[in-house]
Residue frames as qw, qx, qy, qz and C-alpha x, y, z in Angstrom:
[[0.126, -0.281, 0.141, -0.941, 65.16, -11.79, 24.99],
 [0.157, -0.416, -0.800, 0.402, 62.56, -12.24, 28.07],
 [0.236, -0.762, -0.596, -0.092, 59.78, -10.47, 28.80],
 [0.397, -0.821, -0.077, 0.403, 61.30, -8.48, 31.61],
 [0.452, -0.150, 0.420, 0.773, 63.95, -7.25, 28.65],
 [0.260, 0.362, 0.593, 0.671, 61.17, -5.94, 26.68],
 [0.127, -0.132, 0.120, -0.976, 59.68, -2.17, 26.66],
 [0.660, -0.123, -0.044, -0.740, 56.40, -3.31, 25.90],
 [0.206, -0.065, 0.976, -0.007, 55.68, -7.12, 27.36],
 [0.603, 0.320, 0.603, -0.413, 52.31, -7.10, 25.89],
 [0.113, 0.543, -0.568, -0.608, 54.01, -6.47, 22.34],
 [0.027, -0.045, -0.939, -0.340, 52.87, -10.24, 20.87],
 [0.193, 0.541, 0.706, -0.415, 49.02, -9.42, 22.09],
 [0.174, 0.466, 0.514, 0.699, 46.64, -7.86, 19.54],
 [0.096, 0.224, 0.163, -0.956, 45.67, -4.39, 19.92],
 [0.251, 0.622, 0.740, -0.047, 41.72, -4.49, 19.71],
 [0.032, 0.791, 0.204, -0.576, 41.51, -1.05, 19.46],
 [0.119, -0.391, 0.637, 0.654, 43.73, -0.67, 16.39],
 [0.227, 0.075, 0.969, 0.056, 41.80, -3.71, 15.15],
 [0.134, 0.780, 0.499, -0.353, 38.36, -1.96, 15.51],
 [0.107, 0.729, -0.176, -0.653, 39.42, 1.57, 14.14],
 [0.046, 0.292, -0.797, -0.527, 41.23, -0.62, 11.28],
 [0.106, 0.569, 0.815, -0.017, 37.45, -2.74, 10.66],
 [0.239, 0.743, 0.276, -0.561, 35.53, 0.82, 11.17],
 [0.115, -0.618, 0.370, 0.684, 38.09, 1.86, 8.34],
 [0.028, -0.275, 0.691, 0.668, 37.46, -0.36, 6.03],
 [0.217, 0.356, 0.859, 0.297, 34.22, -0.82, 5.80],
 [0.336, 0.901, 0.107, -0.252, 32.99, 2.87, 5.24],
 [0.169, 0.552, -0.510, -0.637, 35.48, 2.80, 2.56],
 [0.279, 0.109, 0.925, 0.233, 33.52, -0.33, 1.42],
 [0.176, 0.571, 0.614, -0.515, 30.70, 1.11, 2.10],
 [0.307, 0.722, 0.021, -0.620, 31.10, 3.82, -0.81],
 [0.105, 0.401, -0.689, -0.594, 31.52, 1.38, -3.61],
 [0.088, 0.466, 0.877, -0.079, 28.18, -0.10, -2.85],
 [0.035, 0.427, 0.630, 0.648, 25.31, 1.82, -4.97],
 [0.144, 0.096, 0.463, -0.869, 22.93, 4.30, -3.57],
 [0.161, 0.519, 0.810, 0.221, 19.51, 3.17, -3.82],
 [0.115, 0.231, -0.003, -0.966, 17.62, 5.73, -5.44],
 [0.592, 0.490, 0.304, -0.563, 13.73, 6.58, -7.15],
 [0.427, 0.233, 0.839, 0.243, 13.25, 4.09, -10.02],
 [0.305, 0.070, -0.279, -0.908, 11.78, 5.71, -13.08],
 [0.687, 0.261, 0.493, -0.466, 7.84, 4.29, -13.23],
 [0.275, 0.028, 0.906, 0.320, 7.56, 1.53, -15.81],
 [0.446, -0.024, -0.410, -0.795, 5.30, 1.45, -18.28],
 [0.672, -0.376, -0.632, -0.089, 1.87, -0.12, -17.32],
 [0.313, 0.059, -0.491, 0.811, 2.92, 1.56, -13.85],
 [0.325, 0.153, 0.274, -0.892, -0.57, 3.47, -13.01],
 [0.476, 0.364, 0.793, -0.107, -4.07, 2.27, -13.47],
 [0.297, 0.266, 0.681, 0.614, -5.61, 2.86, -16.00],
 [0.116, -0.082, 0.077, -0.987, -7.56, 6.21, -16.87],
 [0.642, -0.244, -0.453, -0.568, -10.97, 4.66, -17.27],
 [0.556, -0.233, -0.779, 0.174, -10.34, 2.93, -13.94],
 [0.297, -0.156, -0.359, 0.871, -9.75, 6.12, -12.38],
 [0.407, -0.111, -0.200, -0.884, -12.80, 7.99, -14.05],
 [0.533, -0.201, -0.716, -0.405, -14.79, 5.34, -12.68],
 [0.585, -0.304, -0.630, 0.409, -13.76, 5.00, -9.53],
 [0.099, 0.064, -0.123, 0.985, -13.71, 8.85, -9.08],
 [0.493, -0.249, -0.365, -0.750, -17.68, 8.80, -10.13],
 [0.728, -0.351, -0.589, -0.024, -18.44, 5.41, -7.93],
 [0.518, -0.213, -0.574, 0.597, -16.59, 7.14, -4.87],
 [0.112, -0.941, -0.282, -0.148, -17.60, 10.78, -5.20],
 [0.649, -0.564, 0.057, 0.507, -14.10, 11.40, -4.76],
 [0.588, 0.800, -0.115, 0.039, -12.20, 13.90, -7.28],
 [0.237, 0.728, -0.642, 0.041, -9.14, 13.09, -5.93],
 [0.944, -0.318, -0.033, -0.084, -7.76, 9.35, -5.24],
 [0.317, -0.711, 0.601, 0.181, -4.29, 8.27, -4.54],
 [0.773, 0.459, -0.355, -0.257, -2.95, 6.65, -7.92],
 [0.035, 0.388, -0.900, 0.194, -0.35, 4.09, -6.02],
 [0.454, 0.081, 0.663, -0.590, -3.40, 2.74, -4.22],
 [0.703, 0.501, 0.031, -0.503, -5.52, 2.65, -7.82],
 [0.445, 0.333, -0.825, -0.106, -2.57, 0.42, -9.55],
 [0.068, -0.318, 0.907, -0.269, -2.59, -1.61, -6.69],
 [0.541, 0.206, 0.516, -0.631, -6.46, -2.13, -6.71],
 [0.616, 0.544, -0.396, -0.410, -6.80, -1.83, -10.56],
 [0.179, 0.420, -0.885, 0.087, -4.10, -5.06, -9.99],
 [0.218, 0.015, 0.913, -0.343, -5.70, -7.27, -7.37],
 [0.630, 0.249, 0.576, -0.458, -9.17, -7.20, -8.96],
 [0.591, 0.598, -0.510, -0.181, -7.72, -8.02, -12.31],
 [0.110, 0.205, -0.956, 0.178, -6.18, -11.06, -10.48],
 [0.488, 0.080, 0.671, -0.552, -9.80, -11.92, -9.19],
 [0.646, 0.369, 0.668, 0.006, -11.05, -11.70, -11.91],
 [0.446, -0.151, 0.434, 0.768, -9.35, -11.84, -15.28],
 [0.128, 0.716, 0.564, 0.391, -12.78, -10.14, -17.14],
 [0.192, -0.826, -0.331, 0.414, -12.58, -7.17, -14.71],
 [0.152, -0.295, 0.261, 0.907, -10.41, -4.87, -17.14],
 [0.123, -0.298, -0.519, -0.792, -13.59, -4.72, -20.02],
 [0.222, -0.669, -0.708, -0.038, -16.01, -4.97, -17.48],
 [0.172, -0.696, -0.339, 0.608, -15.07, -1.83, -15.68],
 [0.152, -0.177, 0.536, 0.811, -14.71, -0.25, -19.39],
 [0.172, -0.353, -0.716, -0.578, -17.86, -1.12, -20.60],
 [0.303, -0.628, -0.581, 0.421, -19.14, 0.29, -17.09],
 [0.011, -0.465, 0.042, 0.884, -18.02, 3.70, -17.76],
 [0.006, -0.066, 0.457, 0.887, -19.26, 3.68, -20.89],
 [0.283, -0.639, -0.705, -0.121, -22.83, 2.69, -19.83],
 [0.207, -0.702, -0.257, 0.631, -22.58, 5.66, -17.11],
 [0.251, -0.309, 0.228, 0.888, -21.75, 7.67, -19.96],
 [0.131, -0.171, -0.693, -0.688, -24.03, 6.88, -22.48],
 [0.244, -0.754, -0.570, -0.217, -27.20, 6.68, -20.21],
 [0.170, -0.644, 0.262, -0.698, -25.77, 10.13, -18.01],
 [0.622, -0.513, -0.571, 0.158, -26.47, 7.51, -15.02],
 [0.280, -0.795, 0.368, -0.391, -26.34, 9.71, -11.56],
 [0.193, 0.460, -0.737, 0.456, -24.10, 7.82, -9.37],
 [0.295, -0.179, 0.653, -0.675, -26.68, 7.37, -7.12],
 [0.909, 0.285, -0.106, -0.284, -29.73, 5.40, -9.69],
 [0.578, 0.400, -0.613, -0.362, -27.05, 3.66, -10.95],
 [0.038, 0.095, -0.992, 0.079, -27.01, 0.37, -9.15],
 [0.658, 0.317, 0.545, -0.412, -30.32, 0.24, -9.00],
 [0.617, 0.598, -0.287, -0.423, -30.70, 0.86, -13.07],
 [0.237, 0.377, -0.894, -0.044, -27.94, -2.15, -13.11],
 [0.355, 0.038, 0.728, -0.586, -30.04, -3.66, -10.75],
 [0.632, 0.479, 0.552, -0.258, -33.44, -4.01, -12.65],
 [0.708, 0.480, -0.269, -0.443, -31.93, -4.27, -15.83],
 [0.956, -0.103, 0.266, 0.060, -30.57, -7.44, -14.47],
 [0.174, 0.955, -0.239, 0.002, -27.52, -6.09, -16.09],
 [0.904, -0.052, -0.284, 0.314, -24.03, -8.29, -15.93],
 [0.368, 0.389, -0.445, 0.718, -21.97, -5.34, -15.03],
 [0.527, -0.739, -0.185, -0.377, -24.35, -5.18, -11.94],
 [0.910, -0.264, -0.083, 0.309, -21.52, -6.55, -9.75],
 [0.544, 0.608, -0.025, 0.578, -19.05, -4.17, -11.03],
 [0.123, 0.730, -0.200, 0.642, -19.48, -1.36, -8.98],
 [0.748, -0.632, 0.051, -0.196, -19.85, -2.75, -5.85],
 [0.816, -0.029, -0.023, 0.576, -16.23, -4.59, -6.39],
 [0.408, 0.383, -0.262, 0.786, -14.88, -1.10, -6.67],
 [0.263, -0.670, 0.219, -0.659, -16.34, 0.85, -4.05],
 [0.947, -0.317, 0.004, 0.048, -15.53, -2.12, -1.76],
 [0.880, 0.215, -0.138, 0.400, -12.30, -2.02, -2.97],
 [0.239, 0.431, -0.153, 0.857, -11.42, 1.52, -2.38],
 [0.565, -0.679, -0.102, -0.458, -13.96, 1.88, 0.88],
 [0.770, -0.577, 0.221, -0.157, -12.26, -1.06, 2.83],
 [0.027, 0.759, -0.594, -0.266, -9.62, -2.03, 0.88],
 [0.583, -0.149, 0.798, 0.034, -10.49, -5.71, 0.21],
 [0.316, 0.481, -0.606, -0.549, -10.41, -7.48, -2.99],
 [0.410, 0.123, -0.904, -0.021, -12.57, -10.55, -3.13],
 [0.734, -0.404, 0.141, -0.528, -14.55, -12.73, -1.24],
 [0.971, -0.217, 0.060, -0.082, -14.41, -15.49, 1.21],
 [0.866, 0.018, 0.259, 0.427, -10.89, -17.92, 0.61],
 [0.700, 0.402, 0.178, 0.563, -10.10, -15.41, -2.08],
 [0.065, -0.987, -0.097, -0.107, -10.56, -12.37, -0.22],
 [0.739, 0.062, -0.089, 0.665, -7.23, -10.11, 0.32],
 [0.104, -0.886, -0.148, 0.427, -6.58, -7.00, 2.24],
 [0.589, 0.602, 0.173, 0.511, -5.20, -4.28, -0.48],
 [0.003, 0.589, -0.015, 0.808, -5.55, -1.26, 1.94],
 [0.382, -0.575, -0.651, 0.314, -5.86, -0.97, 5.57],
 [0.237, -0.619, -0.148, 0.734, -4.72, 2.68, 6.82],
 [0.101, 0.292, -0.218, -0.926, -5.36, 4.27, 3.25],
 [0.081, 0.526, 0.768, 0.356, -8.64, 2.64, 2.37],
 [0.144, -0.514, -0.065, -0.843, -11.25, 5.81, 2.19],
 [0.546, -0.654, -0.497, -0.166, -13.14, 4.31, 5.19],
 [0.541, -0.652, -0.144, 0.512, -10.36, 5.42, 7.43],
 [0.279, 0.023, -0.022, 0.960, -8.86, 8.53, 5.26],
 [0.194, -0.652, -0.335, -0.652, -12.19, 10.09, 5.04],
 [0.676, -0.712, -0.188, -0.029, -12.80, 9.69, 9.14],
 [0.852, -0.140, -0.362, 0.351, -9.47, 10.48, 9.89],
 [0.032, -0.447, 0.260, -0.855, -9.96, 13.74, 11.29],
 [0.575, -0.448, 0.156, -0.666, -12.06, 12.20, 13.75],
 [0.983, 0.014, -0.112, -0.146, -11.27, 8.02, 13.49],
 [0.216, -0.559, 0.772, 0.210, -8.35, 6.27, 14.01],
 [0.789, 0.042, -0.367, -0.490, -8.23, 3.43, 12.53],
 [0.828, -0.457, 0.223, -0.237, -8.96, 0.40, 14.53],
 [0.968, -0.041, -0.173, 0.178, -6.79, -2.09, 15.74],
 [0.582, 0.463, -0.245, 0.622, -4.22, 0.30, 16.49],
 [0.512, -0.669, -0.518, 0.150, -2.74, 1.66, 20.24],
 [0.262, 0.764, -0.087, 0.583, -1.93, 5.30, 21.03],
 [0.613, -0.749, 0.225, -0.112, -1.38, 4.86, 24.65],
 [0.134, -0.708, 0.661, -0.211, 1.31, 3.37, 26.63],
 [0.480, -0.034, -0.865, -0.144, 1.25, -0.55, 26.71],
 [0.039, -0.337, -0.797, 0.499, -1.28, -1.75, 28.76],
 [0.312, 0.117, 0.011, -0.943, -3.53, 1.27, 28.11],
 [0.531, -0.059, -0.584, -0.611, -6.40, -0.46, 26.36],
 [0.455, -0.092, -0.869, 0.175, -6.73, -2.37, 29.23],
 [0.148, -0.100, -0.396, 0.901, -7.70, 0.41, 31.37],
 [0.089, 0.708, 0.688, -0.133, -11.57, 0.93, 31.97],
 [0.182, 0.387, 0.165, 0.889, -12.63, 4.45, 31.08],
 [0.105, -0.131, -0.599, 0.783, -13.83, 6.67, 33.64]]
């Protein structure tokens, strides 16, 4: 049999189309024997600790902080340094025991030459700008949810970021 004998002469040629449709087919029926990722219960050890939060609430003047953000801090300055879980413990409980105001209290650390003097400045650094550290060891923790930009961000962007059209920034300002 010839060509010119047959109905269809393209008959030995693969049909892409088929081909496709048959591909499309089987992989959304693959598709549905692959897992749905879903919310993870929270592990223990999953949130900072309360005493980090009661501290940091007092050092920021903040009553509310974002507890993802507090593990994540609570985390990285525990990697700076490995003393930083009793130190920020025995911090509260100095704020407690002398009533410190928030505002005395680095000084009071201050001129009592005090080891946890150091203490609070690492958090409100931590949660202000979002770094952890200094110098070599320093490490960003927070950019767009440190408080320096949520607290301004009814009026701040934060830098580094363009809301125009490319090029914009480039444009003088009238």
């Amino acid at each position: 049999m010839n060509e010119a004998d047959s109905p269809n002469p393209h008959h030995d040629l693969p049909d892409f189309r088929r081909r496709l449709l048959l591909s499309a087919l089987i992989a959304a029926s693959g598709s549905t024997l692959i897992p749905r990722a879903g919310a993870q219960p929270q592990p223990a050890g999953s949130v900072a600790p309360d005493s980090f939060m009661q501290v940091s609430k007092i050092l920021t003047g903040q009553t509310s902080l974002d507890g993802a953000l507090a593990l994540r801090l609570y985390q990285a300055l525990v990697a700076d340094d490995a003393g930083f879980g009793d130190q920020h413990q025995r911090l509260l409980a100095y704020i407690n025991d002398h009533k410190a105001d928030p505002a005395q209290l680095q000084q009071m650390l201050d001129a009592e030459k005090s080891p946890l003097a150091a203490v609070p400045r690492r958090i409100v650094s931590a949660w202000y700008t979002g770094i952890v550290g200094e110098g070599v060891r320093a490490r960003c923790i927070a950019f767009e949810t440190n408080l320096l930009n949520v607290l301004t961000a009814d009026k701040l962007r934060p830098p580094s970021y363009s809301y125009g059209v490319y090029g914009s920034w480039a444009a003088k300002p009238v």
